[in-house]
Every structure is written in structure tokens, then in C-alpha cells.
PAKOLNU-690125 format. One line per 2 residues: number of its first residue (from 1); for each residue x, y, z of N, C-alpha, C. Coordinates in nm, 2 decimals, padded with zeros to 4 digits. Example, Ala and Ser with C-alpha at 12.3 -4.5 7.8 and 13.67 -1.06 7.14 Angstrom:
! PAKOLNU-690125
1> 01.32 -00.57 00.78 01.23 -00.45 00.78 01.32 -00.33 00.78 | 01.28 -00.22 00.71 01.37 -00.11 00.71 01.29 00.00 00.79
***
This chain:
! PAKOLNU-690125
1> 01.15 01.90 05.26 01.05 01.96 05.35 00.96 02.05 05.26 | 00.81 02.07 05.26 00.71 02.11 05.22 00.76 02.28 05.27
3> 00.75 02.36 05.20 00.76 02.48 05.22 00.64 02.59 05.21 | 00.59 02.55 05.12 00.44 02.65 05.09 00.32 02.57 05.02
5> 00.22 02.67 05.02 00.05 02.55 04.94 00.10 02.48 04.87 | 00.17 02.59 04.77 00.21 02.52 04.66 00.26 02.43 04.61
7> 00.33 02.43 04.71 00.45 02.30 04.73 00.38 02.16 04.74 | 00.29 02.21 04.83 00.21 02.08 04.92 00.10 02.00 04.80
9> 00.06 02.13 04.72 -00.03 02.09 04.60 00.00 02.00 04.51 | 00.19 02.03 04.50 00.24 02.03 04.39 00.31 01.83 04.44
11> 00.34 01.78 04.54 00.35 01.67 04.60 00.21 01.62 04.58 | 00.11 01.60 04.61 00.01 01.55 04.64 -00.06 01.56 04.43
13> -00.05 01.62 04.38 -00.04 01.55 04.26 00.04 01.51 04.18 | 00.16 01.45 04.20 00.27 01.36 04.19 00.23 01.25 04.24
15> 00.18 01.26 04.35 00.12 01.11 04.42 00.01 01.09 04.33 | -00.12 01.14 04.29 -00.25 01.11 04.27 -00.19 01.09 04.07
17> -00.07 01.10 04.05 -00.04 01.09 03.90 00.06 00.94 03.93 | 00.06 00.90 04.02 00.14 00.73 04.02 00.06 00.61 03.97
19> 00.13 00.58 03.89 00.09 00.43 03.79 00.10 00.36 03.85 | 00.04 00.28 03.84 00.05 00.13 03.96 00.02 00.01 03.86
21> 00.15 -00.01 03.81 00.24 -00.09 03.70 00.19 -00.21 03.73 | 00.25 -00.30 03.86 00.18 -00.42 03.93 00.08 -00.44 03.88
23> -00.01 -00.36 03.93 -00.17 -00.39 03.87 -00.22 -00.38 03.74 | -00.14 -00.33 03.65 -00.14 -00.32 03.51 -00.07 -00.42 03.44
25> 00.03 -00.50 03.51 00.10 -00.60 03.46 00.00 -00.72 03.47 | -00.05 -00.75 03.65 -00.13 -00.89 03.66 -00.28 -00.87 03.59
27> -00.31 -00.77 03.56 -00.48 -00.72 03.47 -00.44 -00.80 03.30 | -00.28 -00.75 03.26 -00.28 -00.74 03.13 -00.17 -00.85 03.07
29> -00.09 -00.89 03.18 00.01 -00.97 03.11 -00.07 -01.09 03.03 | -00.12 -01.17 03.05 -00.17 -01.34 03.01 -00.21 -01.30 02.87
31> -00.32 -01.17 02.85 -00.35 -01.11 02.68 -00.27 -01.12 02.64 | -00.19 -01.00 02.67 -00.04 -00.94 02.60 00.07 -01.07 02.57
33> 00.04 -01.16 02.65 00.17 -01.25 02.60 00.12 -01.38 02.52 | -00.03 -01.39 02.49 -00.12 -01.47 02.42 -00.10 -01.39 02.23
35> -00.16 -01.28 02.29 -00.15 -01.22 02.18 00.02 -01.18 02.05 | 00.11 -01.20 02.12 00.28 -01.22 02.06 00.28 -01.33 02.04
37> 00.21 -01.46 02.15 00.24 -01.59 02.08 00.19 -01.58 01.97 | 00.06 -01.56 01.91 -00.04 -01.60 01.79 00.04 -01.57 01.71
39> 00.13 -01.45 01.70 00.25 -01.38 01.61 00.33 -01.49 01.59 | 00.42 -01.48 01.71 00.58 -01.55 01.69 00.58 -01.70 01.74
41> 00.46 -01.79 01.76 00.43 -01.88 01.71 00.57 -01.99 01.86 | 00.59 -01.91 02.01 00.67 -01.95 02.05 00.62 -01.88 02.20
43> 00.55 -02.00 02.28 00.49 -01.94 02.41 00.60 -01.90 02.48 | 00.73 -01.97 02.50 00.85 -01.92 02.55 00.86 -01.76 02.55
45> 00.91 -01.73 02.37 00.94 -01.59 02.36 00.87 -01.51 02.38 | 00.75 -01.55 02.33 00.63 -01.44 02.39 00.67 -01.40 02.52
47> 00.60 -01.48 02.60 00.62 -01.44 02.74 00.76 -01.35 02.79 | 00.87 -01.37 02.72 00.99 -01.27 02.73 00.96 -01.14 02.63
49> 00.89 -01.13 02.58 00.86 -01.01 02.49 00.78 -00.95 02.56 | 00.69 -01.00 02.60 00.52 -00.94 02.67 00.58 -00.89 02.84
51> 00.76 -00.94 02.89 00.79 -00.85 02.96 00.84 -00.76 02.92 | 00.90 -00.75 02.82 00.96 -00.62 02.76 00.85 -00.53 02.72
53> 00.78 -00.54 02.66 00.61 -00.45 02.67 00.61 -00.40 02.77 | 00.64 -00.46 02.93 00.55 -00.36 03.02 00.67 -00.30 03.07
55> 00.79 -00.38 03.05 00.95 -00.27 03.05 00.89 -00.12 03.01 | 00.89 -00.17 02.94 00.85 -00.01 02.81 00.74 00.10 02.86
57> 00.66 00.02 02.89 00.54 00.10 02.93 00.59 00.17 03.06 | 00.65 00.04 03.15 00.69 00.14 03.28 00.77 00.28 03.24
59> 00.86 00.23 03.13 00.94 00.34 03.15 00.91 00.46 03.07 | 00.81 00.45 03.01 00.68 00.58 02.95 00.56 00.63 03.01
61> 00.62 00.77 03.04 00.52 00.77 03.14 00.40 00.82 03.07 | 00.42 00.93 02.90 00.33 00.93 02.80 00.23 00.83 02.80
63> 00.30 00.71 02.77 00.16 00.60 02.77 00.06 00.55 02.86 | 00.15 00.56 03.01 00.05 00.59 03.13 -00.07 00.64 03.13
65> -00.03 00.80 03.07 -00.13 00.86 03.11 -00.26 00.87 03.05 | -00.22 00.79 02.91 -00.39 00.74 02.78 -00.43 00.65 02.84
67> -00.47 00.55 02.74 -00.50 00.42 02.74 -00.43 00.34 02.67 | -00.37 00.34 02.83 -00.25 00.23 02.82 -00.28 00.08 02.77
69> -00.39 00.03 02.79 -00.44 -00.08 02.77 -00.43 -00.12 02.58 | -00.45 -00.01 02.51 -00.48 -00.02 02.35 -00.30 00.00 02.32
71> -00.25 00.14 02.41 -00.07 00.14 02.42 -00.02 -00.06 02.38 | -00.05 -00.04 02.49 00.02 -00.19 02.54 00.00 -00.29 02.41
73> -00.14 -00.29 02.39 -00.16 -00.39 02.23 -00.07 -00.37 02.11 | -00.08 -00.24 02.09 00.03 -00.23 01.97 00.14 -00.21 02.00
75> 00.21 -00.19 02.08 00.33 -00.21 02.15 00.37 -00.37 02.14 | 00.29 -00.44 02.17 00.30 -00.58 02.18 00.26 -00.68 02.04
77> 00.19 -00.63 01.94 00.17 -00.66 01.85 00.31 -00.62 01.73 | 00.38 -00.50 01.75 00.49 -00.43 01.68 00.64 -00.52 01.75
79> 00.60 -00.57 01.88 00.70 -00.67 01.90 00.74 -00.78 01.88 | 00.59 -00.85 01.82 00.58 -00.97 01.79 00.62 -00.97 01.63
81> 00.59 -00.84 01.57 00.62 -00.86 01.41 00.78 -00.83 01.40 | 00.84 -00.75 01.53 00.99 -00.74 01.49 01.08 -00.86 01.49
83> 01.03 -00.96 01.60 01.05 -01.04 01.65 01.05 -01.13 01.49 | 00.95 -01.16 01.40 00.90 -01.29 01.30 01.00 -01.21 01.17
85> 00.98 -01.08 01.19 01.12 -01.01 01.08 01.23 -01.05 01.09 | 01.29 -01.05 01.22 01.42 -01.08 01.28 01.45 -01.24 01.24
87> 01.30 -01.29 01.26 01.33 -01.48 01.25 01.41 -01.48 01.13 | 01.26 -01.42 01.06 01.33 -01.41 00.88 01.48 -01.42 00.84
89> 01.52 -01.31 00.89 01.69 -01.27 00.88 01.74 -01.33 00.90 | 01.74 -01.35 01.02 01.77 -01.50 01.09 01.82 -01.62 00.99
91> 01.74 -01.67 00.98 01.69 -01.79 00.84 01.73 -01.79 00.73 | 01.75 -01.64 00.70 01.79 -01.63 00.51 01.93 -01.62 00.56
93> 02.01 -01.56 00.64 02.16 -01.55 00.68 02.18 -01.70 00.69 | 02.13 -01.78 00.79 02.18 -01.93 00.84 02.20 -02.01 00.69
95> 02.07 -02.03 00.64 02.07 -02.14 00.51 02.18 -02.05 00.41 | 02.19 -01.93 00.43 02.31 -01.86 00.32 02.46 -01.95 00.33
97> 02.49 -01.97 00.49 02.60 -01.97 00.54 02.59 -02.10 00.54 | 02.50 -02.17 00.54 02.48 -02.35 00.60 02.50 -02.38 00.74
99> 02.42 -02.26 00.80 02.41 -02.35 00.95 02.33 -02.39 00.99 | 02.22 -02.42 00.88 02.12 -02.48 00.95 02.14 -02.66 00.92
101> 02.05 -02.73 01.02 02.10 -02.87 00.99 01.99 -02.92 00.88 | 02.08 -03.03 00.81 01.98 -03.07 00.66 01.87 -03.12 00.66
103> 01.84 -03.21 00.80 01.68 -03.23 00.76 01.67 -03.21 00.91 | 01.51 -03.25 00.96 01.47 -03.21 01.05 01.36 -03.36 01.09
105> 01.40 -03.36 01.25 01.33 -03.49 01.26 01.19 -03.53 01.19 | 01.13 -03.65 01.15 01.02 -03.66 01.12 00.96 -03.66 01.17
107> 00.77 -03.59 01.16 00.70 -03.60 01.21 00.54 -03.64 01.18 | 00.45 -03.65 01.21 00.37 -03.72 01.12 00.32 -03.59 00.98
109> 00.24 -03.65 00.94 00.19 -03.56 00.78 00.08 -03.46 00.87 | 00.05 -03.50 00.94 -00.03 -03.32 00.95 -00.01 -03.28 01.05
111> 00.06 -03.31 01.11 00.14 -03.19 01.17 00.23 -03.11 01.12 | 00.29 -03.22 01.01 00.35 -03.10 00.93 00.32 -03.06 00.82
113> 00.23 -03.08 00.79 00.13 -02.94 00.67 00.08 -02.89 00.76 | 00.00 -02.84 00.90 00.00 -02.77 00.98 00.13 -02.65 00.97
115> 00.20 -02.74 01.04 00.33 -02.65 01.03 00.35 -02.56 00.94 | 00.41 -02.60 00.86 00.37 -02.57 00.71 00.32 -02.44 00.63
117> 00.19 -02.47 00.68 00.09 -02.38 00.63 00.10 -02.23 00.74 | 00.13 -02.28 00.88 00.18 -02.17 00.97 00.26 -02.11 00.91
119> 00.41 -02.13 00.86 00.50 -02.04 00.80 00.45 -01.98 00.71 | 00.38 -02.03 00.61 00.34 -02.00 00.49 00.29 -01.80 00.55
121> 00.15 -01.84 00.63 00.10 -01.76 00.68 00.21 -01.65 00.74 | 00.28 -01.68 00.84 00.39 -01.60 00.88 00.48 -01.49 00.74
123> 00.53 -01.65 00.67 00.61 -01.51 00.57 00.52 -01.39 00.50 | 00.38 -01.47 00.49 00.31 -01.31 00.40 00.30 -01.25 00.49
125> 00.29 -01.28 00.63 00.32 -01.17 00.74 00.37 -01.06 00.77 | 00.54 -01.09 00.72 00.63 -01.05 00.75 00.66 -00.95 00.66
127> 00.57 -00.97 00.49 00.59 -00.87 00.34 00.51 -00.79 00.40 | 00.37 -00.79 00.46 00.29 -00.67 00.44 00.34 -00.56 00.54
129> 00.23 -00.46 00.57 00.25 -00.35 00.63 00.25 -00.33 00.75 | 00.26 -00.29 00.89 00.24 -00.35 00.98 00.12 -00.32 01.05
131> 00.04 -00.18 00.96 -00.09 -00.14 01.00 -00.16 -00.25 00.98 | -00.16 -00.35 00.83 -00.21 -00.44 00.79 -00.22 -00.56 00.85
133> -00.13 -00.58 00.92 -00.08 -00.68 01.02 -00.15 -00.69 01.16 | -00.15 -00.59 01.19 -00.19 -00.51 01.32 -00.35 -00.57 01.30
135> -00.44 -00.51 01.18 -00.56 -00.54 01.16 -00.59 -00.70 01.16 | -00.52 -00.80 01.08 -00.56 -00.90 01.06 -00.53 -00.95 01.17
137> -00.42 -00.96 01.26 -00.40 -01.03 01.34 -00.48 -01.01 01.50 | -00.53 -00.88 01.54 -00.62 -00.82 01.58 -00.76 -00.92 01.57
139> -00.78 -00.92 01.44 -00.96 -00.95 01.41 -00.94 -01.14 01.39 | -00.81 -01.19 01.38 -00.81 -01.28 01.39 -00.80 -01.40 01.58
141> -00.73 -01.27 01.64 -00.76 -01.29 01.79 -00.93 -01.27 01.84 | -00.98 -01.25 01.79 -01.13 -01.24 01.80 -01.18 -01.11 01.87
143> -01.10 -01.01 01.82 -01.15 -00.89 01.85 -01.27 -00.81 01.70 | -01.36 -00.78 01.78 -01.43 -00.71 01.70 -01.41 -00.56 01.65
145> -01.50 -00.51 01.57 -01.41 -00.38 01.50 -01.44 -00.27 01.57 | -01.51 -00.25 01.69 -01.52 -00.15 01.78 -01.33 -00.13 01.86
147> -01.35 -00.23 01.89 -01.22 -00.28 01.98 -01.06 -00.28 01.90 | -01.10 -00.31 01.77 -00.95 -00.24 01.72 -00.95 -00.11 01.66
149> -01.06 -00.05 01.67 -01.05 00.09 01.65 -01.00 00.15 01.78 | -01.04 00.08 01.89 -00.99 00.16 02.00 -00.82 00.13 01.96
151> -00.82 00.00 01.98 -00.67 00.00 02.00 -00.59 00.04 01.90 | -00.63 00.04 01.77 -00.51 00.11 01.62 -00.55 00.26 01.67
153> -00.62 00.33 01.73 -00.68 00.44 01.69 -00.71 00.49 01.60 | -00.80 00.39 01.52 -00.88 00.41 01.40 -01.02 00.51 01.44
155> -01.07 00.58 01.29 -01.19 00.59 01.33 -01.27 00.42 01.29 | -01.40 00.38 01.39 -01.45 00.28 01.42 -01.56 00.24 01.30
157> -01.55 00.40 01.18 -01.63 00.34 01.06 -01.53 00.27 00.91 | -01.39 00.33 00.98 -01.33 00.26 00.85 -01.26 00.17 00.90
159> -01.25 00.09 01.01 -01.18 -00.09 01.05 -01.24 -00.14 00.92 | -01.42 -00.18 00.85 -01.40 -00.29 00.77 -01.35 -00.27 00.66
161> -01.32 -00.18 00.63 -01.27 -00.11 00.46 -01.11 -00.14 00.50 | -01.03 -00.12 00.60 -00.93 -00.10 00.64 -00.89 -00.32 00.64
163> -01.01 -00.35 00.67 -00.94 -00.48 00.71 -00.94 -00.53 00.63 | -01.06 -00.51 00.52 -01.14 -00.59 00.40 -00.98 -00.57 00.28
165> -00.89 -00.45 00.31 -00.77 -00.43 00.21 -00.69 -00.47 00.25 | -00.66 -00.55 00.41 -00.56 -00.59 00.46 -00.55 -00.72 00.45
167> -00.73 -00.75 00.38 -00.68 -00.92 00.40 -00.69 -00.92 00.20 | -00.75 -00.89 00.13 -00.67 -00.83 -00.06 -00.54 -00.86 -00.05
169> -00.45 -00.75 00.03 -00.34 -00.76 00.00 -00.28 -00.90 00.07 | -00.32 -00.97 00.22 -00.25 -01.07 00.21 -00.25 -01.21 00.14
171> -00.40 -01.21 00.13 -00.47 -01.27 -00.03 -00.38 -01.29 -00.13 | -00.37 -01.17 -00.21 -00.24 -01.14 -00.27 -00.10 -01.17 -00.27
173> -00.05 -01.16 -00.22 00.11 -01.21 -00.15 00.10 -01.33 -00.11 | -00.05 -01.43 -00.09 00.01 -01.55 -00.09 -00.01 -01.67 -00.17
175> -00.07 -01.59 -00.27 -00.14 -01.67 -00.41 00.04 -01.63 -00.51 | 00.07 -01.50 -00.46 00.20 -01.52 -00.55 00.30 -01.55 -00.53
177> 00.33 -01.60 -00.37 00.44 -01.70 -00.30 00.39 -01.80 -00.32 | 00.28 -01.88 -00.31 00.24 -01.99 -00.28 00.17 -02.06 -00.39
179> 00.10 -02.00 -00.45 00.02 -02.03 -00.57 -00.12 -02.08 -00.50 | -00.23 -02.11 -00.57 -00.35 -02.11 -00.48 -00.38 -02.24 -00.41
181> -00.39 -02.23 -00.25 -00.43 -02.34 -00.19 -00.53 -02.38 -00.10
***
């Protein structure tokens, strides 16, 4: 029971500070779980990751109260790379131990240099940094550099210097895994 103004003040902005998660899930989920697939290269897991994203957010109520919407991207982009690290491990433990099976059905030739070239991409993924990551994979979803400044919280004059050394370095790391192709 309401005892004094105060009280009554202090209720009524509790109420006018409630997140309305629902509406933030069906606004934002389809992005959020498009954007982990382009990562983890698995519309399944995505979509179980991009719930755990709004898990998270529900249960922060810090992130609520910014912009949640930029929250939510790198939250969801940091999921998708934990997720392609984990594969990794994954991968180097199995072939360590030999549980993976020795060949893998055939498929035609470009599909699998397709393929192929996906992992390629993925492992220098997985070496760089995750700010670096964050940028490329960002500007490769077709966001422009206003927009991932909002969302990295960059300032909006250094995204092209910031991206122009994110893609040097992945440049880099795949001319010396891969040699040039």
C-alpha cells in the first residue's frame, strides 16, 4: 500500500522506466539473427544465439536504458565470434583425437570452393581482433559508417581509418595463411 507522495512518485516511475522487451524482440530479432548468421555461417544457431542476445539484454537493465538497439548489435556480433572461436577448438581438438569422419560427401566444384573460401574467410576471422571484426563484418552487412559508429561507439570521423586497418590486417593474415588468391 502507497503510503505518502513519495511513495506514489516513486511507483509511477518504476512503471514509466519498464522495458517492453516483446517489442524490442519482434522490432529487432530477424537483424540480430541475420547478422550471427553472416558470422557463424548456421541459420539454425544463429537463431539460438540471437535468443540468447535478448536473454541478456532482458536481464540488463543498464543496456535498457541506452541504445539498446547498437547494445544489442555488439552483443550479437561478440556472440557470433565466440561462437566461430569455439568452432575452431572444436575442430583442432576433434582432428587431434580423430573424431572427425575422413572424407565428407561429394559435392559439386563450386560449391565447394565456395565453401572453401567461406572458411578461409572465417579463420582469418577468428585471428584478428574483435574490434576489427566487429568493423568488417558490420560494413560488410551493408552498414554505412555513420551507423557503425553509432553501434561500436566510435567517433563517426575515425570508422574509415579504423576499417581501412581492419581490412590491412585481415589482408594480411590471409595472404599468410593462404597465400594470394
Amino acid at each position: 500500500m502507497v503510503s505518502s507522495a513519495t511513495d506514489l512518485s516513486a511507483v509511477a516511475d518504476i512503471e514509466d522506466a519498464h522495458f517492453d522487451i516483446e517489442a524490442a524482440f519482434r522490432a529487432n530479432y530477424a537483424r540480430i539473427a541475420r547478422l550471427i548468421a553472416r558470422v557463424v555461417a548456421d541459420s539454425a544457431r544463429a537463431e539460438e544465439l540471437a535468443v540468447e542476445v535478448f536473454l541478456k539484454l532482458w536481464r540488463s537493465p543498464k543496456a535498457q536504458a541506452g541504445n539498446y538497439e547498437a547494445w544489442l548489435y555488439r552483443v550479437a556480433l561478440r556472440r557470433g565470434l565466440d561462437e566461430l572461436r569455439k568452432r575452431g577448438r572444436r575442430h583442432r581438438y576433434e582432428t587431434l583425437f580423430g573424431l572427425l569422419p575422413a572424407a565428407r560427401p561429394a559435392t559439386p566444384e563450386q560449391l565447394h570452393s565456395a565453401t572453401e573460401q567461406q572458411e578461409r574467410v572465417r579463420s582469418v576471422l577468428a585471428t584478428l581482433g574483435p574490434r576489427q571484426v566487429e568493423l568488417l563484418i558490420l560494413r560488410s552487412h551493408g552498414c554505412a559508417y555513420e551507423e557503425i559508429a553509432r553501434i561500436l561507439n566510435l567517433n563517426g570521423a575515425s570508422v574509415g581509418t579504423l576499417l581501412s586497418r581492419a581490412q590491412d590486417a585481415f589482408r594480411k593474415e590471409y595472404v599468410k595463411r593462404h597465400g594470394r588468391q
